[in-house]
N, CA and C atoms as an extended XYZ file, in Angstrom:
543
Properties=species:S:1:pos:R:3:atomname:S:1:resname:S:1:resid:I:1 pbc="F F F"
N        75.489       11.513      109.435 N   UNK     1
C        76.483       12.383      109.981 CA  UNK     1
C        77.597       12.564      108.954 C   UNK     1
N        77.925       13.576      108.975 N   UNK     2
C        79.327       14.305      107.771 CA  UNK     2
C        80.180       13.670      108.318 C   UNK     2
N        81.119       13.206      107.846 N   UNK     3
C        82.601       12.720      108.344 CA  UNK     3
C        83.584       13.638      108.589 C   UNK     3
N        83.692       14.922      107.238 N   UNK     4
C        84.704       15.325      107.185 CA  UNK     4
C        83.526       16.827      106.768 C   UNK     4
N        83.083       17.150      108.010 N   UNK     5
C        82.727       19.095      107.905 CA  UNK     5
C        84.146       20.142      107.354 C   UNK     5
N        83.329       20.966      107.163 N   UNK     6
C        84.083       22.223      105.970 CA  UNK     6
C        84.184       22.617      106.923 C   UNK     6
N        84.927       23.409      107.615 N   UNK     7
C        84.691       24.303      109.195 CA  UNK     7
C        84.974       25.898      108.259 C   UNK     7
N        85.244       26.268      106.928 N   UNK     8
C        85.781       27.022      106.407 CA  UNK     8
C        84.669       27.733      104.975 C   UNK     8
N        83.736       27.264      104.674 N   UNK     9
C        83.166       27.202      103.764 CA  UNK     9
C        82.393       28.503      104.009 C   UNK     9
N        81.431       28.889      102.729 N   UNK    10
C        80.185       30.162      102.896 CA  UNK    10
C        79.127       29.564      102.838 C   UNK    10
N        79.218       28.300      102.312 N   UNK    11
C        77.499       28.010      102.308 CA  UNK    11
C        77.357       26.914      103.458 C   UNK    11
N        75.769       26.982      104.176 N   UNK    12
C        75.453       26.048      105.283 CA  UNK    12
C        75.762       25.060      104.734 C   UNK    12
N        76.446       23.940      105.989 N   UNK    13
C        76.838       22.417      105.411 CA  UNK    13
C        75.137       21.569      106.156 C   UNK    13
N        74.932       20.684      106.181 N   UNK    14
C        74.405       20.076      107.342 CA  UNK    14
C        75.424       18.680      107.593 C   UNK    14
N        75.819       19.287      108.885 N   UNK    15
C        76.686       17.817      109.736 CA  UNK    15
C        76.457       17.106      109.912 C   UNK    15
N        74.659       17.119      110.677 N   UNK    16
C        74.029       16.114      111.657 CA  UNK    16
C        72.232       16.298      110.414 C   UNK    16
N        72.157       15.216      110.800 N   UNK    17
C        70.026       15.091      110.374 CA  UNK    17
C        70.012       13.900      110.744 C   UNK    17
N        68.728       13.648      111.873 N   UNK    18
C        69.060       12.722      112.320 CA  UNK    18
C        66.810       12.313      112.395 C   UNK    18
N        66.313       11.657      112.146 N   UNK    19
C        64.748       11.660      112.395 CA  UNK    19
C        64.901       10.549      112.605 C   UNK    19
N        63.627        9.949      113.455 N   UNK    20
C        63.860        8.640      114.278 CA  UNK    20
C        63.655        8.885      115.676 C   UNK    20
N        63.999        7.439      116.535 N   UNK    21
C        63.103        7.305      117.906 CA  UNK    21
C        64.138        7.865      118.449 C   UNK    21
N        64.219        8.322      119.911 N   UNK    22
C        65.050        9.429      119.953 CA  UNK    22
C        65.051        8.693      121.540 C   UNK    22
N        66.391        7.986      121.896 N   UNK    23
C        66.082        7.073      123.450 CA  UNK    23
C        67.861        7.874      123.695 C   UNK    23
N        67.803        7.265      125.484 N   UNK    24
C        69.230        8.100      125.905 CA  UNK    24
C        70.380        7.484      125.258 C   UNK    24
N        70.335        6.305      124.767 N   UNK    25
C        72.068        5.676      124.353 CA  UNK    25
C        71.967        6.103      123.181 C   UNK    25
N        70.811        6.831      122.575 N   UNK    26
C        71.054        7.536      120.557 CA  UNK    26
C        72.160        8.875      121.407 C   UNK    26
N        71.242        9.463      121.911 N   UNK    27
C        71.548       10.999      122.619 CA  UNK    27
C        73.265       10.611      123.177 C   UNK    27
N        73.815        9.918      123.974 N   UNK    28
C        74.583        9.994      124.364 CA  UNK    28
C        75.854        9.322      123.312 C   UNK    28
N        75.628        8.189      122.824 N   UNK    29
C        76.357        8.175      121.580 CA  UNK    29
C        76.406        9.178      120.319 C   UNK    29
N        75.286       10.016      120.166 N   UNK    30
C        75.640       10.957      118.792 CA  UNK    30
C        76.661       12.339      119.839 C   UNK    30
N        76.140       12.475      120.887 N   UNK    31
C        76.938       13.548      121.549 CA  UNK    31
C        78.277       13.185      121.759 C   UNK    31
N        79.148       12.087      121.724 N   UNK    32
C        80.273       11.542      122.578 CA  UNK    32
C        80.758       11.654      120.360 C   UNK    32
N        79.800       11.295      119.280 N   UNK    33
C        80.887       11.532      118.174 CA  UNK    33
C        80.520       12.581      117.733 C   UNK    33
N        79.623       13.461      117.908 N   UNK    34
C        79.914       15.264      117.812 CA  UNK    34
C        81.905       15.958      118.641 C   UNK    34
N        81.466       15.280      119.533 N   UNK    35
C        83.179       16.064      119.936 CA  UNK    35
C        84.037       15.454      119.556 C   UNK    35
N        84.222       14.249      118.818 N   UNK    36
C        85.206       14.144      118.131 CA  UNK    36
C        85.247       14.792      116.955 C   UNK    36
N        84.085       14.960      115.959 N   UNK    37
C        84.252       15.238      114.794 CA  UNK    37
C        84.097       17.027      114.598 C   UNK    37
N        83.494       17.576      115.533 N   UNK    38
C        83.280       19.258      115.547 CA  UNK    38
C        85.032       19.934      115.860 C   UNK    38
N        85.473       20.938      115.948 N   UNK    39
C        86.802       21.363      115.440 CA  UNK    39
C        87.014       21.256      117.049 C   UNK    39
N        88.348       21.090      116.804 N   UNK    40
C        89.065       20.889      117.764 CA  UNK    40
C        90.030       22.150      118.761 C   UNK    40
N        89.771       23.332      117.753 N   UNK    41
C        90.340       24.619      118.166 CA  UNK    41
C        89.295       25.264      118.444 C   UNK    41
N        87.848       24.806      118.500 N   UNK    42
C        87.058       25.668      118.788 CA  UNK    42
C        86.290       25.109      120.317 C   UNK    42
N        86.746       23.786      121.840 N   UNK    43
C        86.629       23.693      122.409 CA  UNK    43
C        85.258       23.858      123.133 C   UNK    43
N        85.274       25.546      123.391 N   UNK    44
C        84.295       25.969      124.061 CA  UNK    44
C        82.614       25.804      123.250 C   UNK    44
N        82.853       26.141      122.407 N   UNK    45
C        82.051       25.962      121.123 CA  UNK    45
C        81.020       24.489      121.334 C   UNK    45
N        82.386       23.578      121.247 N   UNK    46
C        81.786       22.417      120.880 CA  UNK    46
C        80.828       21.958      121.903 C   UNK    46
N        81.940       22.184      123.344 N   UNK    47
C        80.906       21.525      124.675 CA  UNK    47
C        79.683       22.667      124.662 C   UNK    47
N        79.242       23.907      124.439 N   UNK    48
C        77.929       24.229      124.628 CA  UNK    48
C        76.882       23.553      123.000 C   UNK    48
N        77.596       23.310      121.862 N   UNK    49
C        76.817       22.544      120.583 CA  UNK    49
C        76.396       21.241      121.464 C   UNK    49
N        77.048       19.751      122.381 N   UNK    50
C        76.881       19.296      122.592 CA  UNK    50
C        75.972       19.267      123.854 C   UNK    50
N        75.876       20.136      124.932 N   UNK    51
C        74.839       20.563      125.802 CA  UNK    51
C        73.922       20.717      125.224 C   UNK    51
N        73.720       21.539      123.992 N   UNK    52
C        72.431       21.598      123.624 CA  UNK    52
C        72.010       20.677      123.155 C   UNK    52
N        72.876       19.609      122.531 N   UNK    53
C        72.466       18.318      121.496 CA  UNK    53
C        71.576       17.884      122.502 C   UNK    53
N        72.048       17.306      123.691 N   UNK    54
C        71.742       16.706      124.904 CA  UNK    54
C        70.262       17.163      125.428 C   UNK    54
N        70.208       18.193      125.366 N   UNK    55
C        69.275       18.884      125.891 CA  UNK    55
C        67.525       18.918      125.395 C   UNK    55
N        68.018       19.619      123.874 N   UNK    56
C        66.965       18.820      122.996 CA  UNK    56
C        66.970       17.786      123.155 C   UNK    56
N        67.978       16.414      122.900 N   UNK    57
C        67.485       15.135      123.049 CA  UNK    57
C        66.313       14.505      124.052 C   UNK    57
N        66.877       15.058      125.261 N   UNK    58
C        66.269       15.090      126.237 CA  UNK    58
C        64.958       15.536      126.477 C   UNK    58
N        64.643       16.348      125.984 N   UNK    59
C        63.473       17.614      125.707 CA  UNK    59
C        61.866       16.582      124.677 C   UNK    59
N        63.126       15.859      124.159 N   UNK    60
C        62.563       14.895      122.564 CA  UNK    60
C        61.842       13.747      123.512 C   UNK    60
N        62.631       13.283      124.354 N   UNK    61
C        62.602       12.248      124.871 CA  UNK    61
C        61.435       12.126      126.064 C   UNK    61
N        61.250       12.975      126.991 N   UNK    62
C        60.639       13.749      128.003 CA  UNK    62
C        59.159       14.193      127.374 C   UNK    62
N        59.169       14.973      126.249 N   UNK    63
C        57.813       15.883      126.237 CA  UNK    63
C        57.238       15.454      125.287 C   UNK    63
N        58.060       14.447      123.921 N   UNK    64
C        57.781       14.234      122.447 CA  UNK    64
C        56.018       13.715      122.709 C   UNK    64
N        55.401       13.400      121.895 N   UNK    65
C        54.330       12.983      121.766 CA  UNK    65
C        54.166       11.670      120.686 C   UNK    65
N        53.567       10.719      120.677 N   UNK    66
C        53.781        9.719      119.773 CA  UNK    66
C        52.918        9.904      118.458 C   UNK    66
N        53.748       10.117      117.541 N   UNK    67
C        53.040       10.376      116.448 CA  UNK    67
C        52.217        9.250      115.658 C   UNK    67
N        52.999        8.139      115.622 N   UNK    68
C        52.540        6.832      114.904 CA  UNK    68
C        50.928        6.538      115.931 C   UNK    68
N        50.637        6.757      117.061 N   UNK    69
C        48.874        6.577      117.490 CA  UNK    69
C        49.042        5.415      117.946 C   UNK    69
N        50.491        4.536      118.293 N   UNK    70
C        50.402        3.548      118.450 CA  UNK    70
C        50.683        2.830      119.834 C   UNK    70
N        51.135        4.155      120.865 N   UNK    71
C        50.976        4.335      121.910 CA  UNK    71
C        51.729        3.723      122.716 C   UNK    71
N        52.989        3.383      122.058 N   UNK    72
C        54.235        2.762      122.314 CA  UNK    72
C        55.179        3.704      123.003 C   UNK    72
N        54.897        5.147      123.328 N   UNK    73
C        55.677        6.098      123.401 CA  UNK    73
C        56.943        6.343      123.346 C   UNK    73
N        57.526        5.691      122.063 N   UNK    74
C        58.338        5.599      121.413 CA  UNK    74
C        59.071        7.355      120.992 C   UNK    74
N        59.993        7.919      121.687 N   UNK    75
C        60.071        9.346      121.354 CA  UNK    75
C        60.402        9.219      119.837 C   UNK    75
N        59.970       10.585      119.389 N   UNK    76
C        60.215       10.583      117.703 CA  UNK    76
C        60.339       12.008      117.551 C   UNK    76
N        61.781       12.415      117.176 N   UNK    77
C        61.930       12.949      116.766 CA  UNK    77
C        62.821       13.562      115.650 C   UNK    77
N        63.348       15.080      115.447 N   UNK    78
C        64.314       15.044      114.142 CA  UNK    78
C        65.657       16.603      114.667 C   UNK    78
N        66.278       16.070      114.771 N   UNK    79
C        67.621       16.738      115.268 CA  UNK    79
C        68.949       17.362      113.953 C   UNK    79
N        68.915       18.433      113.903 N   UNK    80
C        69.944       19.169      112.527 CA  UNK    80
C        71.074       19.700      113.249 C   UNK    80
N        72.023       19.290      112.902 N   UNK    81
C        73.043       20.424      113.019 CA  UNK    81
C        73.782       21.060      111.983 C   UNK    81
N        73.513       22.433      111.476 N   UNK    82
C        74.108       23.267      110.456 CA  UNK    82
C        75.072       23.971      110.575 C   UNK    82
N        76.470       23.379      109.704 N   UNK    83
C        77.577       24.874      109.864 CA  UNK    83
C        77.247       25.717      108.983 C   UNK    83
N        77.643       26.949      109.406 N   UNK    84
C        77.145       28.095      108.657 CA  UNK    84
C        78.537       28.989      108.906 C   UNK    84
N        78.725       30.207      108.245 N   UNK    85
C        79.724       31.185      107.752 CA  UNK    85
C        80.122       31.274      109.592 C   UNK    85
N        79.138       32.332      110.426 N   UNK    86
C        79.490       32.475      111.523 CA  UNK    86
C        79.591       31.318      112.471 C   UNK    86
N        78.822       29.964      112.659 N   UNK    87
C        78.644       29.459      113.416 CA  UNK    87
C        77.804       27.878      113.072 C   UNK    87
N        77.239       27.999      114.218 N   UNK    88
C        76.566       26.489      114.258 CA  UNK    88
C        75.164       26.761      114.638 C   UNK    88
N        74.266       25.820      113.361 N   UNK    89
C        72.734       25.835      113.950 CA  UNK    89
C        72.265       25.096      114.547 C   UNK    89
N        71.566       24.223      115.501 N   UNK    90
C        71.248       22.978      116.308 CA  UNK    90
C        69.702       23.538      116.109 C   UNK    90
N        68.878       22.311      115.662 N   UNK    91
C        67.362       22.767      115.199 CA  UNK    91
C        66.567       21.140      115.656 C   UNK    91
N        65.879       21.295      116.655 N   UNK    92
C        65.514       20.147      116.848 CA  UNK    92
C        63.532       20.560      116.396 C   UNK    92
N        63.037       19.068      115.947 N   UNK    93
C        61.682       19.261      116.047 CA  UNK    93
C        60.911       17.645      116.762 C   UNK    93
N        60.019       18.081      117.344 N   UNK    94
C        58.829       17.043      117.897 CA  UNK    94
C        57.594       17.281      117.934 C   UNK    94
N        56.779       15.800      117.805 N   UNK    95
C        55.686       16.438      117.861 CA  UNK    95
C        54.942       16.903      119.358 C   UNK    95
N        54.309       17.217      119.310 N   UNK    96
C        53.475       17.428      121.057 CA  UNK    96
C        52.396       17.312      121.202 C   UNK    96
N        51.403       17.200      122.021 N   UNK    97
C        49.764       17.495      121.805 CA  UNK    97
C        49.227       18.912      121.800 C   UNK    97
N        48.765       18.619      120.900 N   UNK    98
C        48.274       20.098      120.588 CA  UNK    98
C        47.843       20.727      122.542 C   UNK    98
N        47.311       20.257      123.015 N   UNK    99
C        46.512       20.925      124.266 CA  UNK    99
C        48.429       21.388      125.160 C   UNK    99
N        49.130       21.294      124.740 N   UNK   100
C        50.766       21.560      125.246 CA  UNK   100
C        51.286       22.787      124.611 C   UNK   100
N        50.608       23.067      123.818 N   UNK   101
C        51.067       24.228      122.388 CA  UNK   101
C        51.200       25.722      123.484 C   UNK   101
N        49.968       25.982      123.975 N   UNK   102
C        50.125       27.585      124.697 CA  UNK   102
C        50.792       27.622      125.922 C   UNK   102
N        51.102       26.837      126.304 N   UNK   103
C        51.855       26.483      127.797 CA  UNK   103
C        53.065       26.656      127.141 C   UNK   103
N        53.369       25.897      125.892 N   UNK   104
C        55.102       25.387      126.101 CA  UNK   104
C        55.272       27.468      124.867 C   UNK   104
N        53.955       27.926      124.354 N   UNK   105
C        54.753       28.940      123.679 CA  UNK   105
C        54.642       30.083      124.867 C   UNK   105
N        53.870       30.064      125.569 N   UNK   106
C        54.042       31.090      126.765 CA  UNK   106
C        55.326       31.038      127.665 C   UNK   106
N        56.021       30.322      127.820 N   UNK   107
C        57.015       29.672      128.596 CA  UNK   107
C        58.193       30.192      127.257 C   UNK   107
N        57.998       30.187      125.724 N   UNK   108
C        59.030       30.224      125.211 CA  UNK   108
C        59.347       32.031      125.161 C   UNK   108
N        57.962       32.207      124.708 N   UNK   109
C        58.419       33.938      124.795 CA  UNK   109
C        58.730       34.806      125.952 C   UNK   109
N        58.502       34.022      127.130 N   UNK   110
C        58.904       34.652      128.376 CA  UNK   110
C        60.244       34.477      128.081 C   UNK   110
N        60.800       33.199      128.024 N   UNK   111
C        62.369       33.398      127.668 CA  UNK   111
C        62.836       34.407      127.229 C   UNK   111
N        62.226       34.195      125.545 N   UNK   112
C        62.709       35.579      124.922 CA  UNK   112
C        62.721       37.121      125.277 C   UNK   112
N        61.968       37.149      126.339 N   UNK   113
C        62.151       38.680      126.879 CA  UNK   113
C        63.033       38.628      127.822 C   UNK   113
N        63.458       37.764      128.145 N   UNK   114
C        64.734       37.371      129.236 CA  UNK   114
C        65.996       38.436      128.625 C   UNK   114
N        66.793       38.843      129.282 N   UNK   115
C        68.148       39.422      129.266 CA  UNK   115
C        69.119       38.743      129.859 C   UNK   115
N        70.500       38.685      129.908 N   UNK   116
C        71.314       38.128      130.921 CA  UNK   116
C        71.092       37.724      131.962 C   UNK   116
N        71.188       38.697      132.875 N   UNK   117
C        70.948       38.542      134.466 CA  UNK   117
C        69.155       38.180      134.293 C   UNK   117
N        68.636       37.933      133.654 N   UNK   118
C        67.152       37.823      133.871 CA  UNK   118
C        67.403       36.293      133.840 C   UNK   118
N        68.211       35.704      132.852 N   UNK   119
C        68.057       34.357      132.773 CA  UNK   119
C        68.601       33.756      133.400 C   UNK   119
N        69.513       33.920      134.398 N   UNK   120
C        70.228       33.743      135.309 CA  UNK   120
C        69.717       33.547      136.486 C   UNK   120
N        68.642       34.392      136.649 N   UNK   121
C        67.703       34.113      137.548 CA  UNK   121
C        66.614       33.741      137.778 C   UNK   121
N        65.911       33.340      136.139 N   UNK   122
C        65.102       32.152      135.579 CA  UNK   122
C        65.388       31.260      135.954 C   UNK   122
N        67.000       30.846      135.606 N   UNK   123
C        67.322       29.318      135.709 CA  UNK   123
C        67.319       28.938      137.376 C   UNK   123
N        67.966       29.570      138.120 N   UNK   124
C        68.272       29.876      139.796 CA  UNK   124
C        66.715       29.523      140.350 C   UNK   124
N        65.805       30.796      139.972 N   UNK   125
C        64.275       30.122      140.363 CA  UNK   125
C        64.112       28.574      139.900 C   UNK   125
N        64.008       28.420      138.721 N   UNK   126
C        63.249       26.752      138.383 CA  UNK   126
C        64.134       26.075      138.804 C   UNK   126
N        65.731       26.102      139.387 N   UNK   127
C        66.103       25.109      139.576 CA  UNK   127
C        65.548       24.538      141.260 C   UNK   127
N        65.144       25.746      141.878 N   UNK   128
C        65.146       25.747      143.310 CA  UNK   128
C        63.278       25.253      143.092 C   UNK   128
N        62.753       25.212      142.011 N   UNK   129
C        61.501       24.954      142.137 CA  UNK   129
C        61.352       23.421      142.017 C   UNK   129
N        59.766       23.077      142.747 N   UNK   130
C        59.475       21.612      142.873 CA  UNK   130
C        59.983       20.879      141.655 C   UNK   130
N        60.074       19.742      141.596 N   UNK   131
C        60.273       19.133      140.027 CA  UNK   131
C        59.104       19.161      139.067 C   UNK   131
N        57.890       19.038      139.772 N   UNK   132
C        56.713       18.934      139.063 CA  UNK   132
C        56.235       20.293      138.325 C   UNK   132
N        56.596       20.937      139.024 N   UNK   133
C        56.376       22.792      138.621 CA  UNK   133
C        57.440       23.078      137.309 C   UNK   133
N        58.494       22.410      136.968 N   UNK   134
C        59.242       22.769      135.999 CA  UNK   134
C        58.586       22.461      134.330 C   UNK   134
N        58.339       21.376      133.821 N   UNK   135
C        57.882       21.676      132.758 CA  UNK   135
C        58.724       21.487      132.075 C   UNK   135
N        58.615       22.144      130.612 N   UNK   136
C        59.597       22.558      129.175 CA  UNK   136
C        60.408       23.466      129.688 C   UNK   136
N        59.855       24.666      131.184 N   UNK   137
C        60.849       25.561      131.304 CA  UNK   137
C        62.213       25.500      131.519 C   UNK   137
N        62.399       24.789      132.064 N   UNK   138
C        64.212       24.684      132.371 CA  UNK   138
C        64.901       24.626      131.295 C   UNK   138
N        64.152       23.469      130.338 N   UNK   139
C        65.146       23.236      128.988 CA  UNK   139
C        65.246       24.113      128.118 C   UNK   139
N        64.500       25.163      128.067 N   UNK   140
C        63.968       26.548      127.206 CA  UNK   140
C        65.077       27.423      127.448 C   UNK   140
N        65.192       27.681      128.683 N   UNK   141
C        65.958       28.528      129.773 CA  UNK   141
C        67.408       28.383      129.723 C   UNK   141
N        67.777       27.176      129.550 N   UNK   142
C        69.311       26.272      129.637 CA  UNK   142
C        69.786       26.727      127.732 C   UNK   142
N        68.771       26.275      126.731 N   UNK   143
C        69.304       26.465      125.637 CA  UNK   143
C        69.549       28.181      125.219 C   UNK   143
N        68.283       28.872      125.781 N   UNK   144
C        68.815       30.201      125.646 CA  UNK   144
C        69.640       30.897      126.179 C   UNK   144
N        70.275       29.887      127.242 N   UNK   145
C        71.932       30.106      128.264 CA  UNK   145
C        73.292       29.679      126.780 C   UNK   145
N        72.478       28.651      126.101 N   UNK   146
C        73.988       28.465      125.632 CA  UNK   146
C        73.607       29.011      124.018 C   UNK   146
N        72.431       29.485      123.443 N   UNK   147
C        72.906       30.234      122.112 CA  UNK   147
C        73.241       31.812      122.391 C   UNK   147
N        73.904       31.629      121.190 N   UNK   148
C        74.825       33.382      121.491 CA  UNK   148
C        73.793       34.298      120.195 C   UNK   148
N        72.012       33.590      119.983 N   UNK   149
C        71.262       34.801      119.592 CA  UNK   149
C        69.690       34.003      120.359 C   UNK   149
N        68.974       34.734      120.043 N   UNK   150
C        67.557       34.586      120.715 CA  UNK   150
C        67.272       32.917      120.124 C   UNK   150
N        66.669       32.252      121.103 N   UNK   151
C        66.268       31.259      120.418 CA  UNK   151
C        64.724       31.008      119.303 C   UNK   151
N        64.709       30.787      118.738 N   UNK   152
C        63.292       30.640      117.563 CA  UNK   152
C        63.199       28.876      117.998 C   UNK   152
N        61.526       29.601      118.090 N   UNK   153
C        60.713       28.330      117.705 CA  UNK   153
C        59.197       28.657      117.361 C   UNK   153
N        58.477       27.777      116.688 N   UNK   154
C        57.546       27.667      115.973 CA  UNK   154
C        56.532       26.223      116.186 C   UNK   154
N        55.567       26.511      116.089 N   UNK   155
C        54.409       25.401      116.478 CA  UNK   155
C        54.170       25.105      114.541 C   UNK   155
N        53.782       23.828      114.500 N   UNK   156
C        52.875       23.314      113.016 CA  UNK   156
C        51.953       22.741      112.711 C   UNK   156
N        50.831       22.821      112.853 N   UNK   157
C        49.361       21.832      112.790 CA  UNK   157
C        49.953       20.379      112.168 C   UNK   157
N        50.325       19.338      112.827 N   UNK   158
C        50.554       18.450      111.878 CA  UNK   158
C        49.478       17.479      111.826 C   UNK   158
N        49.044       16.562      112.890 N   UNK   159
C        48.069       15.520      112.647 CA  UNK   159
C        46.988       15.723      113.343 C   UNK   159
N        46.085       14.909      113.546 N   UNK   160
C        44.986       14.918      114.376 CA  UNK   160
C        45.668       15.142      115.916 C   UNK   160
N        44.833       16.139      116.755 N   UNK   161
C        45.581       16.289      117.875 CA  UNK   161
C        46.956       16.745      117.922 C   UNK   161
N        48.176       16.688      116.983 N   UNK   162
C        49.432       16.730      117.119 CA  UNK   162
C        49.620       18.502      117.067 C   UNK   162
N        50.686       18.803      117.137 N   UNK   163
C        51.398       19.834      116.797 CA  UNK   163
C        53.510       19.611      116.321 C   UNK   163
N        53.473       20.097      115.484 N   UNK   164
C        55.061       20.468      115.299 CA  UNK   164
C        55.619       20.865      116.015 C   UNK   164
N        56.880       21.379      116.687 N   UNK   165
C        57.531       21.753      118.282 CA  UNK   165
C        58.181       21.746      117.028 C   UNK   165
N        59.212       23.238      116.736 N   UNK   166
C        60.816       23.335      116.189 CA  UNK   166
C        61.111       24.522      116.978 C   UNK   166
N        62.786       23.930      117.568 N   UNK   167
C        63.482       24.887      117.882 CA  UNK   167
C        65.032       25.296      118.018 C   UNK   167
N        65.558       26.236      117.774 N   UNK   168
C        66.699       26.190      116.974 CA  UNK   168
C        67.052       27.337      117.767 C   UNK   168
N        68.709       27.114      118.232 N   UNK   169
C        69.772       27.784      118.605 CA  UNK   169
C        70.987       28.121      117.694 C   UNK   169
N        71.701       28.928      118.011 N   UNK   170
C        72.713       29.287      117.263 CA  UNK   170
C        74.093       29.354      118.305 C   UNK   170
N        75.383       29.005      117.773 N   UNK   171
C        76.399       28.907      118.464 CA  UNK   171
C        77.476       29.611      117.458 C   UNK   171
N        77.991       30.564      117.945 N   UNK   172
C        78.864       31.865      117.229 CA  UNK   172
C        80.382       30.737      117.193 C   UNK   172
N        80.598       31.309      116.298 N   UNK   173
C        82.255       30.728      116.099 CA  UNK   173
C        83.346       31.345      116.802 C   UNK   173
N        82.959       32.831      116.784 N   UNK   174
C        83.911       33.605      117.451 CA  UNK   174
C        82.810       34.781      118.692 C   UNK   174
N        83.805       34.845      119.923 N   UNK   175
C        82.367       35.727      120.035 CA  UNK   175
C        82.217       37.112      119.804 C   UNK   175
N        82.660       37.801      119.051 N   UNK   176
C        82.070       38.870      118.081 CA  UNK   176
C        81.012       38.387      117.258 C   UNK   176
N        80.619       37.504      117.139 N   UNK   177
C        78.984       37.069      116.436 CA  UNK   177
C        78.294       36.830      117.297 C   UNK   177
N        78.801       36.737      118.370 N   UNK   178
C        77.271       36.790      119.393 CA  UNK   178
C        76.393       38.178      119.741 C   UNK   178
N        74.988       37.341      119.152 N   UNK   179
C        74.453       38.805      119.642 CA  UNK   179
C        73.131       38.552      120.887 C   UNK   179
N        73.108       38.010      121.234 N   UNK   180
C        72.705       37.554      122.542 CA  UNK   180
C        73.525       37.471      123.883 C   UNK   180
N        72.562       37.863      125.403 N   UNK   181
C        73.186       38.427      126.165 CA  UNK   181
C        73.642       37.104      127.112 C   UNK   181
């Protein structure tokens, strides 16, 4: 973790890189020194950067897949946070089982055709839905509530059985850089 971020700079800093087992007291301790150290005039900013920290964590923690084969289900994953000119990048990756890959990308591009009021009433449905029926969707749904552009993600052949899971939000500095609804 950066001590002392540029909040002012042109080129991406990275604040946060974080790879490793990924349990709730990592998640809730790196989130509790994100708001101290993220700017202090930018408030609103920070608590949706830290929702999402949370969220992915959570996401890491919940769906990750164990990469080491050693069946410890030890979550493992790798968490970025980038300042950049306009804003903030939050880029989390895990692995998954491959047989999870078309479920969790069908679920992601439905998001992406989401609009405002569409996601609004994404989230409203899955929240009112069984628990078992929810899935990756909620957390998909929640992060594309708090970036201010479409969210990206990408699958990666990594090991036997495995797949790569990356996915990355963006958080505007001001909101004239938001270009998401």
């Amino acid at each position: 973790m950066s001590k002392e971020p540029n909040h002012h700079g042109t080129n991406p800093i990275e604040l946060l890189c974080y790879r490793g087992p990924m349990d709730q007291d990592f998640v809730v301790a790196t989130a509790e020194k994100m708001q101290a150290w993220l700017p202090a005039d930018r408030p609103k900013q920070v608590r949706r950067l830290v929702r999402a920290f949370i969220e992915m964590g959570q996401n890491i923690q919940r769906h990750g897949a164990d990469p080491s084969g050693r069946g410890d289900r030890m979550a493992m994953g790798t968490i970025r946070l980038v300042e950049e000119p306009l804003g903030w990048s939050l880029i989390a990756q895990n692995w998954i089982a491959s047989a999870q890959m078309e479920a969790l990308k069908a679920k992601g591009e439905a998001v992406l055709a989401l609009d405002g009021p569409g996601l609004r009433e994404a989230i409203r449905t899955t929240i009112q839905a069984p628990r078992q029926n929810r899935g990756a969707g909620l957390g998909l749904l929640e992060l594309a509530r708090i970036s201010d552009r479409p969210i990206s993600f990408h699958f990666r052949d990594c090991t036997s059985g495995l797949i790569q899971f990356e996915c990355c939000i963006f958080v505007a500095r001001d909101s004239a850089e938001q270009t998401h609804a």
